[in-house]
C-alpha positions as CSV (number, residue, x, y, z in Angstrom):
1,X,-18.4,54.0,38.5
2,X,-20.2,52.6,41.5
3,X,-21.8,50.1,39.1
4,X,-18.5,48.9,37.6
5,X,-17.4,48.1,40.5
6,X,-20.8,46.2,41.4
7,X,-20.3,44.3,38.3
8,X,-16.6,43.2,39.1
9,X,-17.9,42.2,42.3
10,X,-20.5,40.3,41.1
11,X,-18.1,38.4,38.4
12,X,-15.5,37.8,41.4
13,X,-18.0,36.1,43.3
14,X,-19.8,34.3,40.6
15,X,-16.1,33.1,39.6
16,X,-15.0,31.6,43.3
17,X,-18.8,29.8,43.0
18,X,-17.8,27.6,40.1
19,X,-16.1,24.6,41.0
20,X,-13.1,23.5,39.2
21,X,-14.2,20.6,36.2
22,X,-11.7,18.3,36.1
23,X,-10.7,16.4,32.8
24,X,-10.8,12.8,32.9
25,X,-7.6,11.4,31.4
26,X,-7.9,9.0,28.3
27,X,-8.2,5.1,29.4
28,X,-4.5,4.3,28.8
29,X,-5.4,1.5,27.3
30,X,-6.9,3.7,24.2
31,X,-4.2,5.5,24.3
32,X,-1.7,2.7,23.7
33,X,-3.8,1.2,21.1
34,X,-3.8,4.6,19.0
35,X,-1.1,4.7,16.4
36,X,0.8,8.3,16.2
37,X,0.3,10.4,13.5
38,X,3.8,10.0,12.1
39,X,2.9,5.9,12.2
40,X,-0.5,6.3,10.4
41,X,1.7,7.9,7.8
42,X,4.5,5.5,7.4
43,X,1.9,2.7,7.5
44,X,0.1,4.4,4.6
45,X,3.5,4.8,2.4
46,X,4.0,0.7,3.0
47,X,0.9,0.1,0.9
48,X,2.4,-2.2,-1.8
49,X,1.1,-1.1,-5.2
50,X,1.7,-3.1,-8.7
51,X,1.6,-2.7,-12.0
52,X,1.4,-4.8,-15.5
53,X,2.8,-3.6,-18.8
54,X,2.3,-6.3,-21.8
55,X,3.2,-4.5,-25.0
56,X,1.6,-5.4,-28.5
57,X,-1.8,-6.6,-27.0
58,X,-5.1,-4.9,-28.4
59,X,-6.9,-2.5,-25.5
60,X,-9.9,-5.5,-26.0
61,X,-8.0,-7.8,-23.6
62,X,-7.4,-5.4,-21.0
63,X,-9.9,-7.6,-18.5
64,X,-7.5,-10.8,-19.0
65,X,-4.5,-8.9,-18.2
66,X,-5.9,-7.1,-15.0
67,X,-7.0,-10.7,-14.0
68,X,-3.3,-12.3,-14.2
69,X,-1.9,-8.6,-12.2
70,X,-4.9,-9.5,-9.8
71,X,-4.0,-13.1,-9.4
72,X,-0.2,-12.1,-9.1
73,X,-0.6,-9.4,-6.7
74,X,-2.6,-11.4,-4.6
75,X,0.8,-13.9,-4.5
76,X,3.4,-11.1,-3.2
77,X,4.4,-10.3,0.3
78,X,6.3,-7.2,0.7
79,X,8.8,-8.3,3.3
80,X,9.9,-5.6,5.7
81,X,12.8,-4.4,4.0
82,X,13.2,-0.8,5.7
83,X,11.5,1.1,8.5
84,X,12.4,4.7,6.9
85,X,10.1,4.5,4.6
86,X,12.6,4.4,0.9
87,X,10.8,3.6,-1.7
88,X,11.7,0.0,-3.4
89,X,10.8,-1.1,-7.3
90,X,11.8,-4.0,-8.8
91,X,10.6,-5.2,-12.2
92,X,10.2,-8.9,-13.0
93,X,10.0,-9.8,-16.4
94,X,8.2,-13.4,-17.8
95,X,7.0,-15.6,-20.6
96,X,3.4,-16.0,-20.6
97,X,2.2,-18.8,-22.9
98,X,-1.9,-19.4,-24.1
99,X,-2.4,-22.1,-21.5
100,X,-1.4,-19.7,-18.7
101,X,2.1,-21.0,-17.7
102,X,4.6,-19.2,-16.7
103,X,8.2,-19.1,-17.9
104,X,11.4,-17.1,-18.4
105,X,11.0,-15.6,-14.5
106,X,13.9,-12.8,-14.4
107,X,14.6,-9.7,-12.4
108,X,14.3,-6.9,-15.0
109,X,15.4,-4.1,-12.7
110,X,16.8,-4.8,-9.4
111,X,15.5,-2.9,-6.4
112,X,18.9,-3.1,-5.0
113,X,17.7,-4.9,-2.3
114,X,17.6,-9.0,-2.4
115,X,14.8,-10.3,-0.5
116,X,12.2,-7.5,-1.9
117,X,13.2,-9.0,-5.9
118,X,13.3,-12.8,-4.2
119,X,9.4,-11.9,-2.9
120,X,8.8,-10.4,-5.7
121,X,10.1,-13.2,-8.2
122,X,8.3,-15.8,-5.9
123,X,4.7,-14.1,-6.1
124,X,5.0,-14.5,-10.4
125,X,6.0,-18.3,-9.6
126,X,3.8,-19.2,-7.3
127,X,0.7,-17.3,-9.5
128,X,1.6,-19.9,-12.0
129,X,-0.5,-21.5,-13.8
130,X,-2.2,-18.1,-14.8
131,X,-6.0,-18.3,-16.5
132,X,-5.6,-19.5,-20.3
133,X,-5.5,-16.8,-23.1
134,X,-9.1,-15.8,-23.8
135,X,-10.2,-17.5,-27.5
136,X,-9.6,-14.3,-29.2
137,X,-6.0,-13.4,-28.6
138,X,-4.0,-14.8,-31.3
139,X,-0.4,-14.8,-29.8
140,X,1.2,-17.5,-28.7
141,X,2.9,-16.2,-26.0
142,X,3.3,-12.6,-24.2
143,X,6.3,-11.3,-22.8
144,X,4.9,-9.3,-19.4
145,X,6.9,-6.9,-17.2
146,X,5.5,-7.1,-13.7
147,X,6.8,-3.3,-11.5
148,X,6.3,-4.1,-7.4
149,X,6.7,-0.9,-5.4
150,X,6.6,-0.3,-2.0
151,X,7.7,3.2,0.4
152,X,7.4,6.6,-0.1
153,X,4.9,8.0,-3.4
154,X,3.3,5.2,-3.8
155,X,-0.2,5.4,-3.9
């Protein structure tokens, strides 16, 4: 027993010894400049996403028609249409013709929200003129249906 209570001794002493480490706080600025968790996520379900669908035209074209949703995408703005994160589709539908013009701009399906189909409408009309038809696709026109989603599941 007598070395027991040698050790404890020893530890006590050994423990009043160490000085206390104290933790230096974050810079505040860092700490302002880091998003929270729940932002990084909302952030991440904004990421706009789009899609093409042109029905009748052979798999060989598939390059052409990524270029023209390339080229469109590139034209939309997702406004800020809600903070909760809802997700929001609208479907535009148009006329695409062999020298790349654009016609017959419509709302498909409405979002139910005006200004995110009124972006989306004005990214297919300002992409116009699209890239010509390539040499070997034969129709004279193609009628595309252009999706636009933003919120929650995309991705």
């Amino acid at each position: 027993m007598p070395k027991e209570n040698q050790a404890k001794q020893t530890l006590t002493q050994q423990m009043q010894n160490l000085e206390p480490q104290t933790l230096k706080p974050a810079p505040e600025e860092a700490i302002l400049k880091r998003p929270a968790p729940t932002q990084q996520a909302k952030a991440a379900a904004k990421i706009p996403a789009t899609r093409m669908q042109v029905l009748g035209v052979a798999t060989g074209f598939n390059w052409y028609l990524a270029q023209v949703q390339r080229l469109i995408s590139a034209q939309w703005v997702a406004p800020p249409v809600d903070l909760t994160g809802r997700m929001y589709r609208v479907v535009i539908k148009f006329r695409l013709d062999q020298s790349g013009g654009v016609s017959a701009v419509a709302v498909e399906t409405s979002s139910g929200n005006g200004y995110f189909d009124d972006a989306a409408t004005r990214a297919v009309l300002k992409a116009d003129p699209l890239p010509p038809f390539p040499k070997d696709l034969a129709e004279s026109s193609l009628d595309a249906h252009f999706s636009f989603v933003v919120g929650e599941g995309v991705g």
